[in-house]
Structures are given as C-alpha cells and as structure tokens.
C-alpha positions in Angstrom: -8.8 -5.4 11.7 -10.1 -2.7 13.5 -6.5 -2.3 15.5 -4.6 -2.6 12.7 -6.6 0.7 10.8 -5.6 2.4 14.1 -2.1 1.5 13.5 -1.8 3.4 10.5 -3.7 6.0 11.9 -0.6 6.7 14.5 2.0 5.4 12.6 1.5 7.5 9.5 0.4 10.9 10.6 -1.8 12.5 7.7 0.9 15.2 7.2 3.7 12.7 6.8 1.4 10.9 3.9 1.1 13.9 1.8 5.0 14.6 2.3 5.8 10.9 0.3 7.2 11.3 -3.1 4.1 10.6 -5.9 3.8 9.2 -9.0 3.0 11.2 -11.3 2.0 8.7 -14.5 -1.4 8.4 -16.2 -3.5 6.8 -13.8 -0.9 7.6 -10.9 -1.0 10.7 -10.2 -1.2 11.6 -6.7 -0.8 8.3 -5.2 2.5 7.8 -3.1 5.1 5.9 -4.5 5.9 3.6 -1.6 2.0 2.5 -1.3 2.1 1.5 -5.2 5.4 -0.3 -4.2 3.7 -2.3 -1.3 1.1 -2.8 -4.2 3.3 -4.6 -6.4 5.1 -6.5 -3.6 1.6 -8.2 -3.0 1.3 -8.4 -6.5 4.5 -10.3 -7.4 4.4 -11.9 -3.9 0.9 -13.5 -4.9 0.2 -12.6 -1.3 2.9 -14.4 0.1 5.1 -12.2 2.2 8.5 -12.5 4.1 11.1 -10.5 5.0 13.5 -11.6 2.4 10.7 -11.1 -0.3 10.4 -7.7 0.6 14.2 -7.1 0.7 14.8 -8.5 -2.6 11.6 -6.2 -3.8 13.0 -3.2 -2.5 16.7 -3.6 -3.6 15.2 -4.5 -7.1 13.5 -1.1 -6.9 16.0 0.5 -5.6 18.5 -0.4 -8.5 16.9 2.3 -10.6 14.6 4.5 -8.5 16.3 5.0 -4.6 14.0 5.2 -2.0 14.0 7.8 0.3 14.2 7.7 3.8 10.7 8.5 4.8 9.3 6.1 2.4 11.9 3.2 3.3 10.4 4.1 7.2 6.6 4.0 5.6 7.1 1.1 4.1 5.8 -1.6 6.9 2.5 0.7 7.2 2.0 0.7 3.6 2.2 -2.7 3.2 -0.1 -3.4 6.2 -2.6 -0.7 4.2 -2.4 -2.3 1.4 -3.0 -5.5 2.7 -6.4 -4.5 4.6 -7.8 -2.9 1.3 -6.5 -5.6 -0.1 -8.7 -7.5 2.4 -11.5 -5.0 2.3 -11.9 -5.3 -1.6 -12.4 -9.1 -0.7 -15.0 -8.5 2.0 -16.8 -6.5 0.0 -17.3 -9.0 -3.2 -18.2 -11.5 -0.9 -20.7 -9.4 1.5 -22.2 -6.6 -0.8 -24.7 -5.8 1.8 -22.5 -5.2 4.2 -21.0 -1.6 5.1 -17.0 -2.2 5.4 -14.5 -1.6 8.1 -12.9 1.4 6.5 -13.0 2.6 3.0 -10.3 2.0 0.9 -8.1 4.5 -0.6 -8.9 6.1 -3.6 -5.6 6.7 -4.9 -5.2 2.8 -5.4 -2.3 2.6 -8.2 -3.0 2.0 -12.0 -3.1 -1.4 -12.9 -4.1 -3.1 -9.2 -6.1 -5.9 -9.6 -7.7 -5.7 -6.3 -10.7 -3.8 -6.5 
C-alpha cells in the first residue's frame, strides 16, 4: 500500500491536483471532477474493475460532460486513490485502534458510501 500512496505522490504533482476541473454542487464543492468519476466507476463497478468497464464509464460520461485532457491523463491515479481510501475506510472499521496508512481525502464526493 505504502508504494502505491507514493505513486500518486509522483504521479499527480499537488499543483496538477488543484488545476482539475471541480464540482461545484452542494456537497461537491471543491472536489475534482475526475476523482468523483473514479468514485462512481467503483460504485457502479461494485468494485469490479476492467479496462472495458472503465471505457464504457468514461464514454458514458463523456456523452454529456467531455473530459478534459488532464483529467482523461489523471484518471488511472484517481482511480488507484480512490481505491486505497476505498481500502483505508475498510481498514479502519475493522481496526479502530489502529492509526491508518494515510488519511483519506477530505473532499470525498457527496453521496460516496465508503466512509
């Protein structure tokens, strides 16, 4: 787990994060719009993803929002952030007493059931 936080680190650069396009609904408001679109491809996906999944997803999403390319390029490290808070959330409900790897973001979109 610990690599995979390092990951992101490098492979989205703090000032490339604050550059995404964000949502800017009730409850959204700040968080990036490709991170709360790796959020609902877990969501839909149950968990479950493949390369054809994620296609679909996007092209979907795409029919009446385009993506840009800077989020199109985020959107492998978003879905692997997602998927350690995802993971993290998890860790914590199970070991209360235990401090976790990282902390999760706080701009988590409206309506995520994990944590």
């Amino acid at each position: 787990m610990q690599r995979a936080v390092v990951q992101i680190e490098q492979d989205l650069p703090t000032g490339f994060y604050k550059r995404l396009p964000i949502l800017k609904g009730p409850g959204d408001e700040g968080v990036p719009r490709i991170l709360a679109i790796a959020y609902g491809l877990l969501h839909t996906s149950h968990l479950q993803l493949s390369l054809m999944t994620a296609v679909r997803f996007v092209q979907a999403y795409q029919q009446g929002a385009p993506l840009t390319i800077a989020e199109l390029w985020a959107l492998p490290t978003m879905l692997r952030l997602a998927c350690l808070e995802v993971l993290t959330c998890g860790w914590t409900r199970l070991f209360p007493n235990v401090e976790p790897p990282f902390a999760p973001t706080r701009q988590r979109p409206a309506g995520s059931e994990w944590c």
